[in-house]
Short mmCIF file of the C-alpha atoms (twelve columns), coordinates in Angstrom:
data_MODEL
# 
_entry.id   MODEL 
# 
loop_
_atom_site.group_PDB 
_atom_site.id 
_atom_site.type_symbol 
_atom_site.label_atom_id 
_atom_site.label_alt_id 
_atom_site.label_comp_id 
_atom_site.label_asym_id 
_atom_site.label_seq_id 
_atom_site.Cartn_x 
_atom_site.Cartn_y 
_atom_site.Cartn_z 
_atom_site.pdbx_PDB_model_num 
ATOM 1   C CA . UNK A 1   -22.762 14.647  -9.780  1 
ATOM 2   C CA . UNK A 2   -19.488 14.180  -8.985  1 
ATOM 3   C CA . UNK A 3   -20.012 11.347  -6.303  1 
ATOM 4   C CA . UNK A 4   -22.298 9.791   -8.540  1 
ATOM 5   C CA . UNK A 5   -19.926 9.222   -11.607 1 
ATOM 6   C CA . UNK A 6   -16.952 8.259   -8.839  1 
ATOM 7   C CA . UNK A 7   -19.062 5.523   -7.743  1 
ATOM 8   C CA . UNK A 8   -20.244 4.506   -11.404 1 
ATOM 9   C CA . UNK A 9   -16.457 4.571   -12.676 1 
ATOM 10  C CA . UNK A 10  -15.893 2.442   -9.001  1 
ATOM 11  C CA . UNK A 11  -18.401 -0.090  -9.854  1 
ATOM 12  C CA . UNK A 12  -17.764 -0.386  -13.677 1 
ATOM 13  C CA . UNK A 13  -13.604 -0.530  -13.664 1 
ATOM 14  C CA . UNK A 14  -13.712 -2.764  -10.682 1 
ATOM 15  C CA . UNK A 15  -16.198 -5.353  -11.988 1 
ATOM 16  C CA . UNK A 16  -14.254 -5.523  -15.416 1 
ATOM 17  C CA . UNK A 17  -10.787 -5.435  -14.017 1 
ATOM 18  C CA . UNK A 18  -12.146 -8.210  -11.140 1 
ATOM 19  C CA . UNK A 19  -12.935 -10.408 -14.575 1 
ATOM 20  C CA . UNK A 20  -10.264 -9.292  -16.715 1 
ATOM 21  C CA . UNK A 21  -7.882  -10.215 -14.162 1 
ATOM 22  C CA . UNK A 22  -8.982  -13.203 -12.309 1 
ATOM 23  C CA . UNK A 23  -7.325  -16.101 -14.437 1 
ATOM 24  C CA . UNK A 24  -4.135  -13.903 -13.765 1 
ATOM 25  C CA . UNK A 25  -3.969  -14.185 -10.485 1 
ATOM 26  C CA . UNK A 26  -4.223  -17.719 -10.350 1 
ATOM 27  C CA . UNK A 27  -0.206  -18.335 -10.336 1 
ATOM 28  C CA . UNK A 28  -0.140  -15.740 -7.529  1 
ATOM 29  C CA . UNK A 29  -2.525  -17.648 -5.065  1 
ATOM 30  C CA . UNK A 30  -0.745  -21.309 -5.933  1 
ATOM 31  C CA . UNK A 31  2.740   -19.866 -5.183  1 
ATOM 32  C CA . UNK A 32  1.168   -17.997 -1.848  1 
ATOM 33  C CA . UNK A 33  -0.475  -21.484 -1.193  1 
ATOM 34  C CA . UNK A 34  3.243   -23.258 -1.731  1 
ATOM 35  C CA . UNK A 35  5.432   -21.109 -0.229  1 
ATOM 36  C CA . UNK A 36  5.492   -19.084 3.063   1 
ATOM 37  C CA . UNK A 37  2.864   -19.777 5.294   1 
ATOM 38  C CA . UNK A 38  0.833   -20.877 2.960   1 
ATOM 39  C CA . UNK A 39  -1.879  -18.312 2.990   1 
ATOM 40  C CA . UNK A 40  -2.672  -16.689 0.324   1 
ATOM 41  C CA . UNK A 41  -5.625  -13.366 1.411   1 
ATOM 42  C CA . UNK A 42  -5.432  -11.700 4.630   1 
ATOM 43  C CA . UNK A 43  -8.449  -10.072 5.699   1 
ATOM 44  C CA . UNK A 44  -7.944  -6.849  8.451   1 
ATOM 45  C CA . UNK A 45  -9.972  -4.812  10.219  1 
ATOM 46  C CA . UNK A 46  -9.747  -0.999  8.716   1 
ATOM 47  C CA . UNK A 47  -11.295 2.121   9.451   1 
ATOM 48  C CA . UNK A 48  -13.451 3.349   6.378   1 
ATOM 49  C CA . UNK A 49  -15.973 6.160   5.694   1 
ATOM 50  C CA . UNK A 50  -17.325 7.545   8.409   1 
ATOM 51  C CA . UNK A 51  -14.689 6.312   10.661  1 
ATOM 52  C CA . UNK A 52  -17.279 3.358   10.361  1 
ATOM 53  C CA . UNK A 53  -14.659 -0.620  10.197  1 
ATOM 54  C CA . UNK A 54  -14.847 -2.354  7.069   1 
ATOM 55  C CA . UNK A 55  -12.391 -5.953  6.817   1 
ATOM 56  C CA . UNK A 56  -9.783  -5.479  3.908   1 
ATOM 57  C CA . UNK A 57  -8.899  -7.903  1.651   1 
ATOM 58  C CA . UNK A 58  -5.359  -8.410  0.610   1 
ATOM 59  C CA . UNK A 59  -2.727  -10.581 -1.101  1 
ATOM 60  C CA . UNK A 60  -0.793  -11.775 2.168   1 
ATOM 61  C CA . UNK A 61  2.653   -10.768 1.868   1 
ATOM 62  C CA . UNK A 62  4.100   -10.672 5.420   1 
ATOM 63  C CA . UNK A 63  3.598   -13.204 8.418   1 
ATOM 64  C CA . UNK A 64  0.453   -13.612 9.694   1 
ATOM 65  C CA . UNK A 65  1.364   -12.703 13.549  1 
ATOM 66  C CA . UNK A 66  3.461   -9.546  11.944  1 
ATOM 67  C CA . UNK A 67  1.633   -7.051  13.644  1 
ATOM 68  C CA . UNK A 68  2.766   -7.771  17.158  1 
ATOM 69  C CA . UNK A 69  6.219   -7.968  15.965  1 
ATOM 70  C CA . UNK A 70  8.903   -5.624  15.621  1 
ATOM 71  C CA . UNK A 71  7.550   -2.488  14.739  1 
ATOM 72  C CA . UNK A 72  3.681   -3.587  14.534  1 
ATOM 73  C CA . UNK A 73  1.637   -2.272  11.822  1 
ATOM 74  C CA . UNK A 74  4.424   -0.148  10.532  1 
ATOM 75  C CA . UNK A 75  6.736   -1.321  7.411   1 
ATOM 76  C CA . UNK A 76  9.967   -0.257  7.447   1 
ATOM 77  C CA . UNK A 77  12.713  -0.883  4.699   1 
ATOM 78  C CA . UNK A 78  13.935  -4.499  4.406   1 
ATOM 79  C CA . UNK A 79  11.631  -5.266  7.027   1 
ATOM 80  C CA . UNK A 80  12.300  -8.917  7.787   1 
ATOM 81  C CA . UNK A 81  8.321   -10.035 8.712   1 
ATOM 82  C CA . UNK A 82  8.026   -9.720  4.665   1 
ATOM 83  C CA . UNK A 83  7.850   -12.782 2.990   1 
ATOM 84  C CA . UNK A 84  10.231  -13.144 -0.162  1 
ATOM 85  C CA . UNK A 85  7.531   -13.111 -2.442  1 
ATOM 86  C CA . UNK A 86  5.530   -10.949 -0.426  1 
ATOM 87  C CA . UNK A 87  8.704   -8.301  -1.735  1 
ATOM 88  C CA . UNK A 88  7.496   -8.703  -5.156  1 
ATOM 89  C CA . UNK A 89  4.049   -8.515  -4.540  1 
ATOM 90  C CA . UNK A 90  4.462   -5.472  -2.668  1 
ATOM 91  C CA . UNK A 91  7.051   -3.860  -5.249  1 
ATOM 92  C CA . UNK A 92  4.474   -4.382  -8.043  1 
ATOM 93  C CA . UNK A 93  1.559   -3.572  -5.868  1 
ATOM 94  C CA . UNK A 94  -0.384  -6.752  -6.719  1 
ATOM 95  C CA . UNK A 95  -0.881  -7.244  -2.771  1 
ATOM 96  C CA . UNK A 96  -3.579  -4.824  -3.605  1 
ATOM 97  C CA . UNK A 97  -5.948  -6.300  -6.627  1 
ATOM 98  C CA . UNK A 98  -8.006  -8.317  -4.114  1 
ATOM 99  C CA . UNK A 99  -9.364  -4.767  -2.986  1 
ATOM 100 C CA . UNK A 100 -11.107 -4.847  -5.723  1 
ATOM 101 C CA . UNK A 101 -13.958 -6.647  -4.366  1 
ATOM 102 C CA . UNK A 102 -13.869 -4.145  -1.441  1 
ATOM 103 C CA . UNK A 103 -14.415 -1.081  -4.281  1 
ATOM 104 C CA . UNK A 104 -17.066 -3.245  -5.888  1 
ATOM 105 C CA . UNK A 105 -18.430 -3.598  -2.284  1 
ATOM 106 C CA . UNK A 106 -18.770 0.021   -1.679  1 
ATOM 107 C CA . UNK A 107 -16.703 -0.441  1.442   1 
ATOM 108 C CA . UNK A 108 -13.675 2.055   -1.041  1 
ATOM 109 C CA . UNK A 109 -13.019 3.649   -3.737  1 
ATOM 110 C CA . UNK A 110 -10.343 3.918   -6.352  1 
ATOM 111 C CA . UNK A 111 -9.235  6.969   -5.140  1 
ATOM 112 C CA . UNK A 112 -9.287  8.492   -1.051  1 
ATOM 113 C CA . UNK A 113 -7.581  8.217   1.804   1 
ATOM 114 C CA . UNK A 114 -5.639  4.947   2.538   1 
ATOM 115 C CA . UNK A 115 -7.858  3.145   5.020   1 
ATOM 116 C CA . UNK A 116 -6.074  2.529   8.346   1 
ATOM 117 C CA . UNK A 117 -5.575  -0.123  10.923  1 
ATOM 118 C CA . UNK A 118 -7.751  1.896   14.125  1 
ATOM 119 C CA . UNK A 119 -3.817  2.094   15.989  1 
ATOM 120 C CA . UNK A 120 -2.479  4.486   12.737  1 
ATOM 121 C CA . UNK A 121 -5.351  5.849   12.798  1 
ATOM 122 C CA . UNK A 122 -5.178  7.367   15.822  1 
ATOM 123 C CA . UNK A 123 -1.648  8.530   14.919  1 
ATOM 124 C CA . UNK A 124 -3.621  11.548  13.313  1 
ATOM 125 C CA . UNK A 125 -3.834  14.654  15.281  1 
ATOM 126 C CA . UNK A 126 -7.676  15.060  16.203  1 
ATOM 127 C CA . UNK A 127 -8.793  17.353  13.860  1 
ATOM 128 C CA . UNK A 128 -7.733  14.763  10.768  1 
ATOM 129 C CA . UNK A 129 -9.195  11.989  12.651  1 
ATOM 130 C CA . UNK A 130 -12.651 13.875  12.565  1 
ATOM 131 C CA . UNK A 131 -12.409 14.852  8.560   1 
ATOM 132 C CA . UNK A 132 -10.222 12.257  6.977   1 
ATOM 133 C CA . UNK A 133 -12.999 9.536   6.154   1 
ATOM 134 C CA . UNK A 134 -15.572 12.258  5.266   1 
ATOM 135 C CA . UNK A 135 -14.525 10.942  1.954   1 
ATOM 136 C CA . UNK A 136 -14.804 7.171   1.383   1 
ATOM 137 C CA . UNK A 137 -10.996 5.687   1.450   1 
ATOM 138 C CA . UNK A 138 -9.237  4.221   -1.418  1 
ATOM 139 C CA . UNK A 139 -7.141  1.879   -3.026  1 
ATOM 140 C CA . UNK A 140 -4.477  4.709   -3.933  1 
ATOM 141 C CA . UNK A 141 -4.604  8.393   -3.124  1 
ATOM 142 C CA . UNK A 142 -2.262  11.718  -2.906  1 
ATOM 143 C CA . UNK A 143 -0.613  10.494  -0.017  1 
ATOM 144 C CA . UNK A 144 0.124   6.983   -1.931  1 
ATOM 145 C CA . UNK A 145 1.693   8.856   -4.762  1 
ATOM 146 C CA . UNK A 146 3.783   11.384  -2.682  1 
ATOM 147 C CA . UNK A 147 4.256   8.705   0.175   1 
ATOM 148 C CA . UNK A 148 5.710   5.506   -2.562  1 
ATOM 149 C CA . UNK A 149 9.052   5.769   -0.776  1 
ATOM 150 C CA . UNK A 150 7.825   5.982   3.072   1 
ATOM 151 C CA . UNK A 151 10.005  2.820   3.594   1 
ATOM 152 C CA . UNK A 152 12.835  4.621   2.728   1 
ATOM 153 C CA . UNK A 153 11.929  7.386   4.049   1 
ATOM 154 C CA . UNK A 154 11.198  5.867   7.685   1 
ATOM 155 C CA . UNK A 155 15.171  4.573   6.626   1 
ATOM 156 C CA . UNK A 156 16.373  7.986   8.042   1 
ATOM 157 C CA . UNK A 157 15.500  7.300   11.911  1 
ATOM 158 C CA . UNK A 158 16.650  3.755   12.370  1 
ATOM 159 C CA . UNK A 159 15.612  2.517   15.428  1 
ATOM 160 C CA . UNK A 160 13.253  5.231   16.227  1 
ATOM 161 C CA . UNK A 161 10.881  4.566   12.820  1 
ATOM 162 C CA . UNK A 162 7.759   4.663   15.215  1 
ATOM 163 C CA . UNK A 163 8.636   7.503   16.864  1 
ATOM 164 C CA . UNK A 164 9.040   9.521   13.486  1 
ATOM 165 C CA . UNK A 165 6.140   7.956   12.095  1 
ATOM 166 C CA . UNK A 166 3.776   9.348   15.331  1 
ATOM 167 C CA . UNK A 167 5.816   12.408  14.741  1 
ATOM 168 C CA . UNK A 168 6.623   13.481  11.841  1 
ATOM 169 C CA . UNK A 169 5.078   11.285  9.122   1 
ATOM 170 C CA . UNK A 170 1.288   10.911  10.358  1 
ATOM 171 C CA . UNK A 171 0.696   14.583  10.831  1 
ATOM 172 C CA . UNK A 172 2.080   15.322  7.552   1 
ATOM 173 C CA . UNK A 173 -0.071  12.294  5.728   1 
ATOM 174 C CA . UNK A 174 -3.225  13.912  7.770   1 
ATOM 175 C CA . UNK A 175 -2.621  16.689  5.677   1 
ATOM 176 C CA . UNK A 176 -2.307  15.884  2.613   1 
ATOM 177 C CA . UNK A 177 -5.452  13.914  2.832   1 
ATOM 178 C CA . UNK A 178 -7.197  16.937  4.273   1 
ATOM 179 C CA . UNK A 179 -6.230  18.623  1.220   1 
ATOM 180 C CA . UNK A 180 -7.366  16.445  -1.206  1 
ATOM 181 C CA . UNK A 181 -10.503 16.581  0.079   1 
ATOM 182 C CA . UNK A 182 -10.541 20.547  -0.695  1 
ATOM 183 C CA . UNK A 183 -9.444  19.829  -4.158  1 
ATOM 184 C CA . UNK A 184 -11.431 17.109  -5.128  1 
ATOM 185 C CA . UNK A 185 -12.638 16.999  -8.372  1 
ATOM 186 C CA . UNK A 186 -12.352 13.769  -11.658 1 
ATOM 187 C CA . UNK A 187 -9.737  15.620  -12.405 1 
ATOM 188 C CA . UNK A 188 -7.446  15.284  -9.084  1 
ATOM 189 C CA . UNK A 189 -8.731  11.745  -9.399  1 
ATOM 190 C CA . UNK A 190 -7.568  10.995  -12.983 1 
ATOM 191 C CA . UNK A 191 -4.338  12.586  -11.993 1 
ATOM 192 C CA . UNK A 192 -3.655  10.512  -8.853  1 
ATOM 193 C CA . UNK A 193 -4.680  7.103   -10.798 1 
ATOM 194 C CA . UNK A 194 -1.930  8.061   -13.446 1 
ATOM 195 C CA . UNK A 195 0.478   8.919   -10.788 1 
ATOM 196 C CA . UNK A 196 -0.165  6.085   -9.296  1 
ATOM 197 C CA . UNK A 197 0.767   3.926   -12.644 1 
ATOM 198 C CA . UNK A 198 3.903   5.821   -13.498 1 
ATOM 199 C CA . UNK A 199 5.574   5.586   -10.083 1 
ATOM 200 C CA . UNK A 200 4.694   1.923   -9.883  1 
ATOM 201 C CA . UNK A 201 6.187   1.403   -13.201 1 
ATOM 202 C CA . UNK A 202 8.997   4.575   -13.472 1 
ATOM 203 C CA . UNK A 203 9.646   5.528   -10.078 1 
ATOM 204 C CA . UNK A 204 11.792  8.111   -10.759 1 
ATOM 205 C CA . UNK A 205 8.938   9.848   -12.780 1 
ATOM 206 C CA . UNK A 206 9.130   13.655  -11.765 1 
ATOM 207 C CA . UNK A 207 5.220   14.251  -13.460 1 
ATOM 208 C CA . UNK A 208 3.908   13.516  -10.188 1 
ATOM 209 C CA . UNK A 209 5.733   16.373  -8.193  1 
ATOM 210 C CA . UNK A 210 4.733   18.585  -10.623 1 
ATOM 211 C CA . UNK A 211 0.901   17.946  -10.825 1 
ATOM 212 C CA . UNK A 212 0.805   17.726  -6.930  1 
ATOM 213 C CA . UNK A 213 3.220   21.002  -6.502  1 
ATOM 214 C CA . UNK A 214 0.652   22.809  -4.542  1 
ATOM 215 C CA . UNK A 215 0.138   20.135  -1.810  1 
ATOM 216 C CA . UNK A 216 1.955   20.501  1.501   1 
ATOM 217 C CA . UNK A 217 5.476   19.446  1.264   1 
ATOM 218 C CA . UNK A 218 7.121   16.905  3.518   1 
ATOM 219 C CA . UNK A 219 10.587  17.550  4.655   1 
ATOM 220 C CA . UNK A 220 13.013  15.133  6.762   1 
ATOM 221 C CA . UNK A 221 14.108  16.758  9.828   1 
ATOM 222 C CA . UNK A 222 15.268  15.797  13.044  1 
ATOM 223 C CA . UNK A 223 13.356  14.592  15.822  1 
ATOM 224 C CA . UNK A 224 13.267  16.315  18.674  1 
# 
């Protein structure tokens, strides 16, 4: 029952909001078309459920050869492969409407596991890579909410961000997924949606700590 009313709220929210928002976006795509490198969707191969590929569709906010530059398909803070108004589309998260049409699709859901490029993905230790996508990915999950400042975060190794990604920051994520997926429920779901809003628009908003106290906590430490 559960799936069934995920994928009903998946198909129902997503068509509407696909509608609602459509003439809104319109600005968006003639400024991506104007400025830049005047692109304006990405698409990019992903791992989804099942471990099966699936191409995601995105607002593009960075340059197009970005990942086989610098630190490849890893974002760091400031990173200068992001276009300027590919800042505010990723500060505001509407880089990720068009995956809208991938929910409607079936190819994710609102809620799940981020879906990966296949090189992060096998940043997980095995065991994660095997369970992760048991659960169809999604736009924003636990590990989007707790994760909001990984940027930053990455900000404490400079010059080694990769390093403490494959390290430190992958294993961790693996988790948190992994326990998601033993508390699923509408509930969690509802819960990681409105985390998801309030960090996005009050990022200092301690509610999402608090509903999410039982997770695994992440903790910056040195690398070795």
């Amino acid at each position: 029952m559960y799936r069934f009313i995920k994928r009903l709220f998946d198909i129902v929210v997503s068509f509407t909001a696909l509608l609602i928002l459509s003439p809104l976006l319109l600005p968006v795509m003639i400024i991506l078309l104007l400025t830049g490198e005047h692109y304006v969707f990405y698409l990019q191969p992903r791992i989804g459920y099942k471990n099966r590929q699936f191409n995601i569709i995105k607002f593009a906010t960075m340059l197009k050869n970005s990942p086989k530059m610098g630190t490849g398909s890893i974002t760091v803070k400031n990173d200068p492969r992001v276009l300027p108004f590919g800042k505010f589309l990723r500060k505001t998260k509407i880089n990720e409407i068009p995956q809208l049409w991938n929910i409607l699709r079936g190819d994710m859901s609102f809620v799940g596991p981020r879906p990966l490029m296949e090189e992060d993905f096998y940043r997980y230790p095995k065991h994660v890579q095997q369970k992760i996508y048991d659960v169809t990915p999604g736009l924003t999950g636990v590990g989007s909410v707790v994760f909001r400042d990984e940027e930053e975060l990455l900000g404490n190794y400079p010059g080694r961000e990769v390093e403490a990604y494959e390290k430190l920051f992958a294993p961790y994520k693996g988790e948190l997924e992994l326990w998601y997926q033993q508390h699923m429920s509408l509930w969690m779901d509802l819960k990681i949606i409105i985390s998801t809003a309030l960090v996005v628009f009050f990022p200092k908003s301690k509610i999402p700590e608090r509903w999410f106290s039982n997770a695994p906590h992440f903790q910056i430490k040195p690398l070795e």
